[in-house]
Structure formats: structure tokens, C-alpha cells
C-alpha positions as CSV (number, residue, x, y, z in Angstrom):
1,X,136.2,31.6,114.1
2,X,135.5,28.1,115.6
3,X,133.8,26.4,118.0
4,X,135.8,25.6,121.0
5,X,136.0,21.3,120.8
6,X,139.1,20.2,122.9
7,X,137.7,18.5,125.9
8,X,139.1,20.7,128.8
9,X,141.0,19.3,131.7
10,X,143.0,22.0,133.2
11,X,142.8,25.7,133.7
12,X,144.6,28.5,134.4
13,X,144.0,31.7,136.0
14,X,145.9,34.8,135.7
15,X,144.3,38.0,137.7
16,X,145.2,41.4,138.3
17,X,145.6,42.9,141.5
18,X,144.8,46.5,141.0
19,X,141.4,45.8,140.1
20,X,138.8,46.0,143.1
21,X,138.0,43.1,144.8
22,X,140.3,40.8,142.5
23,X,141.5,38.6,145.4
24,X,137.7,37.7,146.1
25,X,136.7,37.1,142.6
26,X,139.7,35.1,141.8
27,X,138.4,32.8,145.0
28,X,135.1,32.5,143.6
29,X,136.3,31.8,140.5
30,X,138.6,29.1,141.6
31,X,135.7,27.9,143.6
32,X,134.0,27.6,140.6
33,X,136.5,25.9,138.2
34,X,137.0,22.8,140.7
35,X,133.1,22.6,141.5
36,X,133.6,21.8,137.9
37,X,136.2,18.8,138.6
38,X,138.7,21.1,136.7
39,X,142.8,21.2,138.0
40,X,143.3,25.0,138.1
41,X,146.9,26.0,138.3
42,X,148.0,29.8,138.4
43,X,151.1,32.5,137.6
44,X,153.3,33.4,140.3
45,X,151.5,37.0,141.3
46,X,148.0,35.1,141.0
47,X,149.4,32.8,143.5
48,X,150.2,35.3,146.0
49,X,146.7,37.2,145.0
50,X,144.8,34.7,146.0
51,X,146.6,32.9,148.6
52,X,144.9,29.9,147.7
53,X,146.7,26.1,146.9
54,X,147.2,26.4,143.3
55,X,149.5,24.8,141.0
56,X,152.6,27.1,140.8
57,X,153.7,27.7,137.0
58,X,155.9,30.7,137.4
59,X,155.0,33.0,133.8
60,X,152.2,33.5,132.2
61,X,153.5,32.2,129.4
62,X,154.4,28.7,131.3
63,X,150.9,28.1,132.4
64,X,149.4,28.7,129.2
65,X,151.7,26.5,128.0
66,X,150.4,23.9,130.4
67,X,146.9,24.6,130.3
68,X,143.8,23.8,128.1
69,X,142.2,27.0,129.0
70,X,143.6,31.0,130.4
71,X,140.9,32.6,132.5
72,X,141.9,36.6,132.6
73,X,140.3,38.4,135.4
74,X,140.6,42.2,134.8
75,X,140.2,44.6,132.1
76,X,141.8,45.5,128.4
77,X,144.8,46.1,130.2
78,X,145.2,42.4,131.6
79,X,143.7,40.9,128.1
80,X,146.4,42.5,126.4
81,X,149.3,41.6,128.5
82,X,148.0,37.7,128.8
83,X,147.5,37.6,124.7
84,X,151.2,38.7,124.4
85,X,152.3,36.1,126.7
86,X,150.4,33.3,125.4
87,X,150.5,34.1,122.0
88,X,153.1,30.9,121.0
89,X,150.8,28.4,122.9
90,X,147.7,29.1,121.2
91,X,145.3,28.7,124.4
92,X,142.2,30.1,124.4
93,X,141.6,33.0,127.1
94,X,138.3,33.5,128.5
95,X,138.3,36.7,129.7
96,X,136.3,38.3,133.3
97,X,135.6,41.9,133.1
98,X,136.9,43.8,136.4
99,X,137.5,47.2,134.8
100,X,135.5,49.8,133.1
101,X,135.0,48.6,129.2
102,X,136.2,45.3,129.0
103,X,135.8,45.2,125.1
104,X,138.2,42.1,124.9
105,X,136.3,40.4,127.4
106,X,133.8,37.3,127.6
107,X,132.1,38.1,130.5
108,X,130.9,39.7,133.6
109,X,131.6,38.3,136.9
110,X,128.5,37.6,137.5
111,X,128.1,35.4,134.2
112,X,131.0,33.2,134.6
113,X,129.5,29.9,135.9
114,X,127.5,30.0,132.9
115,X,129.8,30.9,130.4
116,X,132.2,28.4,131.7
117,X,129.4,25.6,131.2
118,X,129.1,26.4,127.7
119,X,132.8,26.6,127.1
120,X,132.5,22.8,128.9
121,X,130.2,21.8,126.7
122,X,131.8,23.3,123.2
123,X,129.3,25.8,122.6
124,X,131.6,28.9,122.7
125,X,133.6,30.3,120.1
126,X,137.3,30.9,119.6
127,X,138.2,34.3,117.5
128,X,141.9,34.0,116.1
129,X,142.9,37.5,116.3
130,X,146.0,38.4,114.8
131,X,149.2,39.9,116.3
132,X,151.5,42.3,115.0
133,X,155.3,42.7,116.0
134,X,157.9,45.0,115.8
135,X,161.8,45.2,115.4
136,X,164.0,47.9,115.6
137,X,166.8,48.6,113.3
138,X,169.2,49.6,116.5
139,X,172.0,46.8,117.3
140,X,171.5,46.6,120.6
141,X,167.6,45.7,120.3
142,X,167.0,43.3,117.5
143,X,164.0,41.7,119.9
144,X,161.2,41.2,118.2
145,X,158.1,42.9,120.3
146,X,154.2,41.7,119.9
147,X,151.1,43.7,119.9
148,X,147.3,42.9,120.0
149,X,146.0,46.1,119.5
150,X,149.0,49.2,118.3
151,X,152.5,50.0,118.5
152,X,152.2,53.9,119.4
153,X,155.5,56.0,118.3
154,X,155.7,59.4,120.1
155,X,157.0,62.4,121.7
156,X,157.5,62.1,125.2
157,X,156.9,65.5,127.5
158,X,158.5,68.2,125.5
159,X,155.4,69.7,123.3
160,X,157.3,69.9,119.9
161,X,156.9,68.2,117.1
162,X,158.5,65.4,115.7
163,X,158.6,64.2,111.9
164,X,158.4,60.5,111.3
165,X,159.5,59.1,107.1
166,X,157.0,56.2,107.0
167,X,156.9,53.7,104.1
168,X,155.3,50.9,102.5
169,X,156.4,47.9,101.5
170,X,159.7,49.7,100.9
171,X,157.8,52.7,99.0
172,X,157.7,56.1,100.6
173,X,154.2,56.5,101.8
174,X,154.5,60.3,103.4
175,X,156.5,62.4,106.6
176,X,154.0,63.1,109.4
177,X,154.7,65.8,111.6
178,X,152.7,65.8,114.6
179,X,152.7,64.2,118.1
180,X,153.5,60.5,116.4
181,X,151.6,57.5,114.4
182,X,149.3,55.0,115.6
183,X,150.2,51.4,113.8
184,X,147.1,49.2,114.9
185,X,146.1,45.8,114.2
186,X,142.1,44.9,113.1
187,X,141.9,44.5,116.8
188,X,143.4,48.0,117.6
189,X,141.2,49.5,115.8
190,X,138.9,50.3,118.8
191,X,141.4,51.4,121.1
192,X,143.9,54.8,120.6
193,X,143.3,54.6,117.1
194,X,139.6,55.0,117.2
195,X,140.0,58.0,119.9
196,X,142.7,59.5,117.3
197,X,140.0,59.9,114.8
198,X,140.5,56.4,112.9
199,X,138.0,54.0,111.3
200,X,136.2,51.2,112.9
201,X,138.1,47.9,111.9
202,X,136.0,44.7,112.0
203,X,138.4,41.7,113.6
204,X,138.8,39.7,111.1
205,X,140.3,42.7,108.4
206,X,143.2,41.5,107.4
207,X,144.6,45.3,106.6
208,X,147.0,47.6,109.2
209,X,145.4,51.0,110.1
210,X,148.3,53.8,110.0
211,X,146.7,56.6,112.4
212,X,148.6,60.1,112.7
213,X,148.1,61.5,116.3
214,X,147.8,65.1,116.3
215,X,149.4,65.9,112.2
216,X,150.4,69.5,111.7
217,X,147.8,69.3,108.6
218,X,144.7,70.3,107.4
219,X,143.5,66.7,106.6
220,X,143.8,63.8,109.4
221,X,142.9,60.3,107.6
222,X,143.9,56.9,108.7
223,X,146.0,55.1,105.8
224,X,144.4,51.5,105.5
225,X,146.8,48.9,103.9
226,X,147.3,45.3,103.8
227,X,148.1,42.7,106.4
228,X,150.4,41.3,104.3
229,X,152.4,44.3,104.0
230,X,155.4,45.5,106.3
231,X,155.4,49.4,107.2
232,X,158.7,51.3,107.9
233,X,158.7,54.4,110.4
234,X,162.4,56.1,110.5
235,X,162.7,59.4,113.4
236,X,163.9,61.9,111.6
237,X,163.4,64.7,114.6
238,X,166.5,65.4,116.6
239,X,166.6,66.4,120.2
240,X,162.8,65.4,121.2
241,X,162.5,62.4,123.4
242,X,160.1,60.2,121.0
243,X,159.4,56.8,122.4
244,X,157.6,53.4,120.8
245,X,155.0,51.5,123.4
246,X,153.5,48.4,122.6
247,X,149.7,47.9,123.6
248,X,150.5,51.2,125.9
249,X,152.1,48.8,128.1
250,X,155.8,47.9,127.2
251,X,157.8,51.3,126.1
252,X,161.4,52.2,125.0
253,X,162.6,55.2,123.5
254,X,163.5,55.6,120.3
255,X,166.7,56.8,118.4
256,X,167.2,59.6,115.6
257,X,167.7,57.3,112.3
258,X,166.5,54.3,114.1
259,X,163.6,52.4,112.1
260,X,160.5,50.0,113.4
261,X,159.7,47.8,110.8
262,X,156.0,46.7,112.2
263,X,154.3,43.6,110.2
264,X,151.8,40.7,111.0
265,X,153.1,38.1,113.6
266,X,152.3,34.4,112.8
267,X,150.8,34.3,116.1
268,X,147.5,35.1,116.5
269,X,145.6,35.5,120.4
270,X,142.5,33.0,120.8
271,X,139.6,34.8,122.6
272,X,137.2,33.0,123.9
273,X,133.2,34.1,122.6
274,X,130.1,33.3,124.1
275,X,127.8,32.0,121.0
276,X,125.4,34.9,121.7
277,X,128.3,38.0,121.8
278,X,129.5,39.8,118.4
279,X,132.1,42.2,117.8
280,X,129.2,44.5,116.5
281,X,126.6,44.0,119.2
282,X,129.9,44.6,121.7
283,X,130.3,47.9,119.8
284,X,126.7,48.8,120.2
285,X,126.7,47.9,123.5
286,X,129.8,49.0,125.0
287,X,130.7,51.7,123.1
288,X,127.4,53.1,122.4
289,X,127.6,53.1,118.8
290,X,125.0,53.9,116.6
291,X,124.2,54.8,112.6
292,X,121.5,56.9,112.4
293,X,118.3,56.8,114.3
294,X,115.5,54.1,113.2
């Protein structure tokens, strides 16, 4: 983690516009960022959002690329989507809760004139969190896909099983069979992982968690491993419709035979922190965690 010191000149804004009121916080925030003497440009659907004289830069990926700073208006959901898309630039995203959690986020709505001033005047943090990508084994998709939080394999609607051969490094680790696996990132941790029964991962763990959803078993235990490692899932169950997501956002289905090889990306997704936020006072706060009483 490191303070945020690059003098910034220009700004982007991506928002999402199935969040309540987006179009008028996206206005005020605009309002904001050029009360500030700052350029603010936008992507494409922003743009049309907002209806407001921004500078046009297409992707999401093009304005970070342009940009000295990605402000994120919505919830999980848009923080994962704008990580992913401005992973190869490296620009810090400041992110505006409009949903219901917002654990990825910097702020509230409400706090964003101020956080921006400390962002101004290098007094936030930026938290290199690390991706993880995928590639499939099939010949017609050798595209590498990234992830902040998981790759999810599993069934689609049928309720029957399917048995996944997962390995290690190229060493047979174990078969699940269940409803499918859970591959998250330290950032993942917190997300479908955490609601499948697996451990809290601080951030900056450099280890994968491998999270069975629903095992036909007696014992249901995450499988921490390292970072550094590359994990091999092969479908070995025929006619059940088993599909792999990424962040629960991009999906595909996925073949009998195929295999994901899932390992760390050298992209990582810079989150912008206020200097008073933690990742555990976030847990404590958002998802009212506790140990035991004091």
C-alpha cells in the first residue's frame, strides 16, 4: 500500500445506470470534479447517463488509460467490472457506493467532496490488489479471462451433481462432487466464498482460497494454497450443463474434458483508500463482524 502522490490532472467517471438516482449523483459529482479545476472525461454509457459535455473516450479501458484517476459510481458489481477493465493501466479507482454493501468502495455519496480533497492533496492510499486469470484448455477459447474477486465453476439448472479433478501445481489435489468450486483471490475472499462457508482472507494474502459449493461430503473446508501456484480444474461430469463465471459477471459454459488453469495475473486493480478506512474496520463495519464479546 502507498500513498497516492501523482499530481492529478484529469478524471474519469464511469457510473452505472441501474443504480437509483445514478444520473443525479453522476451530475453532482461532475459538478464537483471541475469545482476542483479537474478535466473529467467519461465512457460511452456514462456519456449518455449523464447527458452532460464530457470528454468522449469510448471503453472503459480507454479512459483509464487517459486518465490520472477512475471515479466508480455504484456498487461491488461496478467495482469489479471497472478493475477488470483498467487492470493494464494501473489507475487508481476511487470508488462511490450506490448499492447495498459497497465493500470495495471509498465512499459514500455524501463524503465525496472530501475524500476527493484528500486524494488532491496525497493523503489517500492506493491498495494493489491482485488479479487472477483464467484460460481454458478448449481451442476455440484460448482468451485469457481476469478476476478481482473468483472464477465460480458450476452446474447450471439441472440439480445433479457434477465431479470436478482439481490439481495443484500439476499434483492431484482431490475430485469434488457437489454443485462446483469457488477459486477466489485474497480479495474474493469476502464475496461467494465467504457465504460458501470459506475463511476470511486479509488483502494482501498472497495465497488462492479453493472453496467447494455444496460437496457431497461430510467435511466442507476451503483448501488455502499459494499465490504463486497455478490450480487445474478438468469436468469430468457428462450431460450436466456446468458453466465458469468470472466475478459472477462474464460466464461461458464449460466442456466435458475441458480444463481452466486459474493463476495470479501480473496485473493487479489500485483501489483508492481513505487514510482513516481498513479492510478490518470495513469488515466490522459492513459486514458486522465480530470475535467474541468484550
Amino acid at each position: 500500500m502507498k500513498r497516492l502522490t501523482d499530481q492529478i490532472k484529469r478524471v474519469g467517471v464511469v457510473a452505472n445506470p441501474e443504480k437509483a438516482d445514478a444520473a443525479g449523483t453522476l451530475r453532482e459529482v461532475v459538478s464537483v470534479l471541475r469545482g476542483r479545476g479537474l478535466t473529467v472525461g467519461a465512457d460511452a454509457a456514462t456519456q449518455r447517463l449523464g447527458e452532460l459535455d464530457l470528454e468522449p473516450r469510448g471503453s472503459i479501458t480507454a479512459l483509464a488509460a487517459s486518465t490520472d484517476l477512475i471515479v466508480a459510481l455504484g456498487g461491488d458489481g461496478t467495482m469489479l467490472r471497472v478493475a477488470r477493465n483498467a487492470a493494464t493501466t494501473g489507475t487508481p479507482i476511487l470508488g462511490i457506493n450506490l448499492g447495498t454493501l459497497g465493500f470495495l468502495t471509498t465512499c459514500t455519496a455524501q463524503e465525496f467532496g472530501s475524500t476527493l480533497d484528500l486524494a488532491l492533496s496525497g493523503q489517500c492510499l492506493v491498495e494493489a490488489r491482485s488479479l487472477i486469470q483464467a484460460q481454458r484448455s478448449a481451442a476455440v477459447s484460448r482468451r485469457t479471462e481476469l478476476a478481482l474477486n473468483d472464477f465460480v465453476i458450476s452446474r447450471g439448472p439441472t440439480p445433479r451433481l457434477i465431479e470436478l479433478a482439481v490439481s495443484v501445481d500439476g499434483e492431484e489435489l482431490t475430485r469434488y462432487r457437489g454443485d462446483g468450486l469457488i477459486i477466489s483471490s485474497p480479495t474474493g475472499s469476502t464475496a461467494y466464498s465467504l457465504a460458501a462457508g470459506g475463511a476470511v482472507v486479509s488483502p494482501q494474502a498472497e495465497v488462492f482460497a479453493l472453496t467447494p459449493i455444496c460437496p457431497h461430503t461430510l467435511s466442507n473446508r476451503s483448501v488455502i494454497i499459494s499465490l504463486r501456484s497455478f490450480v487445474e480444474v478438468r469436468l469430468l461430469t457428462e450431460e450436466v450443463s456446468t458453466f465458469v463465471s468470472a466475478d459472477g459477471q462474464e460466464g461461458s459454459g464449460l466442456a466435458v474434458g475441458e480444463v481452466l488453469t486459474v493463476r495470479r495475473s501480473r496485473h493487479a486493480a489500485c483501489l483508492l483508500r481513505r487514510p482513516d478506512a481498513s479492510f478490518f474496520h470495513t469488515l466490522r463495519q459492513k459486514m458486522n463482524w465480530s470475535g467474541s464479546p468484550v
